[in-house]
C-alpha positions, 0 to 999 in steps of 0.5 A: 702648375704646381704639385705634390703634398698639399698638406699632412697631419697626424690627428691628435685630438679625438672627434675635433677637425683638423684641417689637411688642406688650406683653402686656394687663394683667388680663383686657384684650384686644387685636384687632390687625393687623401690618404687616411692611414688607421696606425692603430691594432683597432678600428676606427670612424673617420669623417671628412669634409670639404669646407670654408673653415673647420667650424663648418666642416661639419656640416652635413652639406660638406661632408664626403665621409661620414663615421666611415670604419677605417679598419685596424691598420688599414687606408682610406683613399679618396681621388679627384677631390677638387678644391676651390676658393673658400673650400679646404680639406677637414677630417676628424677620427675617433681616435689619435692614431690617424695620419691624413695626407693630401697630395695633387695638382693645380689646377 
């Protein structure tokens, strides 16, 4: 059973999907935790998603934030987010001075 990082990124294109996590292969699960840190002197929004690919990740469907603030130089921690097949791990923010980092276990 594996661990640890599963995927980070600094977002660098405003109000675009970046992919945190990559979709588990086959039948493998993955229990994540997702940590949004704002580096920035202003607040933000940020969405996140649980989605096949970043086309869909905005689909209301698929969304678990949305235009959530992320206070000046604060965090955003989600917990037991579980991906399966076809279902990886998006975000977006309203500016480039987010990092997002996926961390977990196999499942």
């Amino acid at each position: 059973m594996a661990s640890g990082v599963y995927g980070k990124v600094h977002i660098s294109a405003a109000n675009t999907w970046t992919e945190v996590v990559a979709p588990p292969t086959g039948t493998d699960t993955k229990v994540t935790t997702l940590n949004l840190c704002n580096t920035d002197a202003a607040a933000t929004t940020v969405q996140v998603s649980i989605s096949d690919t970043s086309g869909n990740a905005g689909t209301s469907g698929n969304l678990i934030e949305f235009n959530t603030s992320l206070p000046a130089n604060g965090v955003l921690e989600r917990t037991g987010i579980v991906l399966s097949a076809s279902n990886g791990l998006y975000v977006q923010a309203a500016n480039t001075a987010v990092n997002a980092v996926a961390y977990g276990i196999d499942g």
